[in-house]
C-alpha positions as CSV (number, residue, x, y, z in Angstrom):
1,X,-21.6,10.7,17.0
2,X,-19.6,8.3,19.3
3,X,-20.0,8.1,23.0
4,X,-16.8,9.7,23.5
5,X,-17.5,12.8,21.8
6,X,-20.1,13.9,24.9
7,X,-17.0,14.5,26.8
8,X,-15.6,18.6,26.7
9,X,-12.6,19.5,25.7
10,X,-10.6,22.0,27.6
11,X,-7.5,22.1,25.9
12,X,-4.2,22.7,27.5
13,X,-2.1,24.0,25.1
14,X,0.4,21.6,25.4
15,X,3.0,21.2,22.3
16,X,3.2,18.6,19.8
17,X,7.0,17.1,20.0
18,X,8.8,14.7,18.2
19,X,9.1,10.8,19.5
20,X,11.9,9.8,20.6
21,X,12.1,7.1,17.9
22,X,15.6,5.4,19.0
23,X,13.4,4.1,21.9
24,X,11.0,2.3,19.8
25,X,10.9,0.1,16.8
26,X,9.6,1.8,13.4
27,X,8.0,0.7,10.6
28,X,9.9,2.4,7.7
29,X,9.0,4.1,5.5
30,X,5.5,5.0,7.4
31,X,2.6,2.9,6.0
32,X,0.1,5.9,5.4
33,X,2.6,7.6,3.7
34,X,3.8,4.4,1.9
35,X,0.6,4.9,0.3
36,X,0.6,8.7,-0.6
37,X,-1.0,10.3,2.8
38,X,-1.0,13.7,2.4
39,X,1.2,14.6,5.7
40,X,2.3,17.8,3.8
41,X,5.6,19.2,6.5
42,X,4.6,17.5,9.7
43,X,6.0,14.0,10.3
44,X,3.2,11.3,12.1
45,X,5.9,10.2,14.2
46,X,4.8,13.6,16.8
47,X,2.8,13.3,19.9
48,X,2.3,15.8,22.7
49,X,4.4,16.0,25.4
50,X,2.8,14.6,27.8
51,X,1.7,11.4,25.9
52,X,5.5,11.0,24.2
53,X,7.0,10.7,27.9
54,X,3.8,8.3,28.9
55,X,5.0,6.1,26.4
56,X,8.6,6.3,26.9
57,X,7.0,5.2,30.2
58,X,5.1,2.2,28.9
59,X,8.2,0.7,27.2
60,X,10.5,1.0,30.1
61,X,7.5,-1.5,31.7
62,X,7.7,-3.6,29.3
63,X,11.6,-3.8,29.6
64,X,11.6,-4.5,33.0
65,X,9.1,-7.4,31.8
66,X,11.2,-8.7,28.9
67,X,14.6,-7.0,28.1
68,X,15.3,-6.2,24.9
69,X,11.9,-6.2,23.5
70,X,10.1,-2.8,22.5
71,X,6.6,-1.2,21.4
72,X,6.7,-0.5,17.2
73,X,5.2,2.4,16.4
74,X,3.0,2.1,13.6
75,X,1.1,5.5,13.6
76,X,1.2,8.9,16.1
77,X,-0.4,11.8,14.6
78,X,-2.7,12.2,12.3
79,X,-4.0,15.2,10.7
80,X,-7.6,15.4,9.2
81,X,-6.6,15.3,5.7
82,X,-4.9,12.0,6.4
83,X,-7.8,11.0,8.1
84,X,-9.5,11.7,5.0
85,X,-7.3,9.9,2.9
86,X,-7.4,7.0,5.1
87,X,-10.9,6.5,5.3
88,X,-11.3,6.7,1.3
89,X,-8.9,4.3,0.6
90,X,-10.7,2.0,3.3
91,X,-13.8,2.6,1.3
92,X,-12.0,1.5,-1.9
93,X,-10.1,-1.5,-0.3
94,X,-13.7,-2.9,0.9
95,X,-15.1,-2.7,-2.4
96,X,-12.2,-4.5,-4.3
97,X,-12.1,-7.1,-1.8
98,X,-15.7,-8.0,-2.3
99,X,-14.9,-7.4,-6.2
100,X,-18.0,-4.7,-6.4
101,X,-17.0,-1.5,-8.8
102,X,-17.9,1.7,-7.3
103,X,-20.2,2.7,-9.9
104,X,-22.6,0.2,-9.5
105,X,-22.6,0.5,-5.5
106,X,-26.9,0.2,-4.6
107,X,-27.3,2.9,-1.6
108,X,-27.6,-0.3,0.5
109,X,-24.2,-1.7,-0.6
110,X,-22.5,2.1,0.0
111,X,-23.9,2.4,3.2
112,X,-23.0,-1.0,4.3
113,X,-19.5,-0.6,3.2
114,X,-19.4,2.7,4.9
115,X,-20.4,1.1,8.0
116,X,-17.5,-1.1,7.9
117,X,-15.0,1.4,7.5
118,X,-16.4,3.5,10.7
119,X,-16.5,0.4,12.8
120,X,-12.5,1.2,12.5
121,X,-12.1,4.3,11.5
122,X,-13.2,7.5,13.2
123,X,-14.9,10.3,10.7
124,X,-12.9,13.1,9.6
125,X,-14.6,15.5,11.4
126,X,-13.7,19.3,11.1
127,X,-15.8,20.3,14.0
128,X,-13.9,21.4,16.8
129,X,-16.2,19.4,19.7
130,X,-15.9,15.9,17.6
131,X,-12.5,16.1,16.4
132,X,-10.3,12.1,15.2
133,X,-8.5,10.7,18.4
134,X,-5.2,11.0,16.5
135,X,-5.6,14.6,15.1
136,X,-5.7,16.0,19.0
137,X,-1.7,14.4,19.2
138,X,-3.0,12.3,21.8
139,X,-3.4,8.7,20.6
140,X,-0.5,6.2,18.7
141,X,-1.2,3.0,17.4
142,X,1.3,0.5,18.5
143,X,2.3,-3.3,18.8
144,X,5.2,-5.3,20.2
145,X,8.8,-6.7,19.0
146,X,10.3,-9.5,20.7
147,X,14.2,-9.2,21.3
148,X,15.2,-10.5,17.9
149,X,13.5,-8.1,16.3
150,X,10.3,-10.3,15.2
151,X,7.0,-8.5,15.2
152,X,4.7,-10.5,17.3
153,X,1.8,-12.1,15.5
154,X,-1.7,-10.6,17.5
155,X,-3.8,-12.4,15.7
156,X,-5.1,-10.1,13.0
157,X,-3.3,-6.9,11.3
158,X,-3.5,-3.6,12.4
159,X,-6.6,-1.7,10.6
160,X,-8.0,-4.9,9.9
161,X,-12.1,-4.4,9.3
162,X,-13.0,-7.8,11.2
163,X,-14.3,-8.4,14.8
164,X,-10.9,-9.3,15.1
165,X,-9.4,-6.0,15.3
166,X,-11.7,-6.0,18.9
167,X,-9.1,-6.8,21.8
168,X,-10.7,-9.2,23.4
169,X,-11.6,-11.2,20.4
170,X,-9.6,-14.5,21.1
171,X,-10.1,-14.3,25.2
172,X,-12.1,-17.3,25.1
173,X,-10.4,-19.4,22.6
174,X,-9.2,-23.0,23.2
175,X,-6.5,-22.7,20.7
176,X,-3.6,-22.2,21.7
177,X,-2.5,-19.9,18.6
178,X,-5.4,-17.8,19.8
179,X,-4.3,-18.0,23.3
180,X,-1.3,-16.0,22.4
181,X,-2.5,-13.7,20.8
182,X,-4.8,-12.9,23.5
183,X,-1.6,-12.7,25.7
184,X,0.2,-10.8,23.4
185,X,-2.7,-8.4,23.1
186,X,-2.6,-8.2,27.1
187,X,1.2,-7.7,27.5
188,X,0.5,-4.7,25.1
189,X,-2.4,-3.5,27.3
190,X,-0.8,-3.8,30.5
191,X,2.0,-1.8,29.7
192,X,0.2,0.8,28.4
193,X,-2.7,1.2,30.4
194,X,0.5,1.1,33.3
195,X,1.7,3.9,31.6
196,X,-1.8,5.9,32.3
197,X,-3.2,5.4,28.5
198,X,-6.8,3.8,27.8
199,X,-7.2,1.4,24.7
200,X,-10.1,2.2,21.9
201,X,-12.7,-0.9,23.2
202,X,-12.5,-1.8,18.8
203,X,-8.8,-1.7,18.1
204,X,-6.6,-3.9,20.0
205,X,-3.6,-1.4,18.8
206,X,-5.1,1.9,19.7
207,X,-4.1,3.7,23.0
208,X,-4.7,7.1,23.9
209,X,-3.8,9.6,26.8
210,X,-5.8,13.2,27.5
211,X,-8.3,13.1,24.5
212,X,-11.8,12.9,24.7
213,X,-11.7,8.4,24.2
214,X,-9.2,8.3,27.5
215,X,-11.7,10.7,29.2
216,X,-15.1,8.6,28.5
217,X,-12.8,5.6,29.2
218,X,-11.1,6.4,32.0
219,X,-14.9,8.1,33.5
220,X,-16.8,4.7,32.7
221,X,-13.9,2.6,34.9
222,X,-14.6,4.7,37.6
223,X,-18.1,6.3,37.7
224,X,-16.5,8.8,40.3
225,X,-14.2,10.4,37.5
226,X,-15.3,13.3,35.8
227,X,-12.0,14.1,33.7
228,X,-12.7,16.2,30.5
229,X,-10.1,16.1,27.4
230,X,-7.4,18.2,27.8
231,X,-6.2,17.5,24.0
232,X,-8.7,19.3,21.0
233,X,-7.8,18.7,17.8
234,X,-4.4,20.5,16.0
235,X,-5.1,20.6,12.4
């Protein structure tokens, strides 16, 4: 269990609406689904209320910043099966890119791998007190365009299972290459966390707003918080 998932959950109803994707810039089509993500009638590009006009928010900072340029959208929702799906095909990514053969995985070796996927990748829990930031509606993974439409280069891939997925990885680089993406990765952050969102201390992409992450988050900032999670999880 993460540390996150000590926080309650009082959830507040609140409904699960579309994003108002004109606003933003869209991978299309969606990568999850790109790869057979079982989505079933729901779209991933939903968030609730609340968190869609937070980030309607966030990139109306960034405008005001530099005009023209908008937050992609890479991934909203995400229901547990997807989860699911997500985190097996991590699994099998891992263990064709260190040319192993499921099969012949040693415990050690399976275990290891799995550790590696989780260091990403929350587990598709079904209980209601632990549920996937992204299966509450509550947390979007996201990155920048510049005004000519060119994704901006953060320094590793979104989903990538390195220590450089971890936001501050390139903070105290000498390089400049690594210099901007360490300001690229704080543009991002500043926006959002403007906006009222908190980003996942592992994932330089990952922002959430109301679930329990935002909540532990948002309490360890300021020790005098004591905000619970108003988002559980939706399916």
């Amino acid at each position: 269990m993460r540390p996150y998932h000590q926080i309650p959950i009082v959830e507040c109803g609140e409904l699960l609406i579309e994003i108002p994707l004109k606003l933003f810039a869209v991978e299309s089509p969606h990568p999850y689904e790109k790869l057979g993500a079982p989505y079933g009638e729901r779209s991933p590009y939903y968030l609730r209320q609340s968190v869609v006009d937070n980030l309607v928010q966030a990139q109306n900072y960034l405008h005001l910043l530099l005009p023209n340029w908008q937050i992609q959208i890479f991934d909203a929702y995400r229901p547990v099966a997807v989860q699911q799906f997500m985190v097996d095909y991590s699994f099998g990514e891992v263990i064709e890119q260190r040319k192993l053969t499921e099969a012949d995985l040693s415990p050690e070796q399976r275990q290891d791998i799995w550790e590696a996927v989780y260091e990403i990748w929350a587990v598709p829990s079904l209980d209601e007190q632990t549920p996937p930031p992204h299966s509450t509606g509550a947390a979007v993974d996201v990155t920048l365009v510049n005004g000519t439409g060119q994704i901006m280069n953060m320094g590793s891939p979104i989903d990538e299972l390195s220590e450089r997925s971890h936001p501050d990885y390139y903070a105290n680089s000498s390089h400049p290459e690594a210099q901007q993406y360490h300001a690229h990765r704080q543009l991002l952050r500043d926006v959002m966390l403007k906006a009222g969102f908190q980003r996942n201390p592992r994932e330089w992409w990952h922002f959430s707003y109301g679930d329990q992450m935002w909540a532990w988050l948002s309490n360890q900032a300021n020790p005098a918080n004591s905000l619970t999670a108003r988002y559980g999880r939706l399916a």
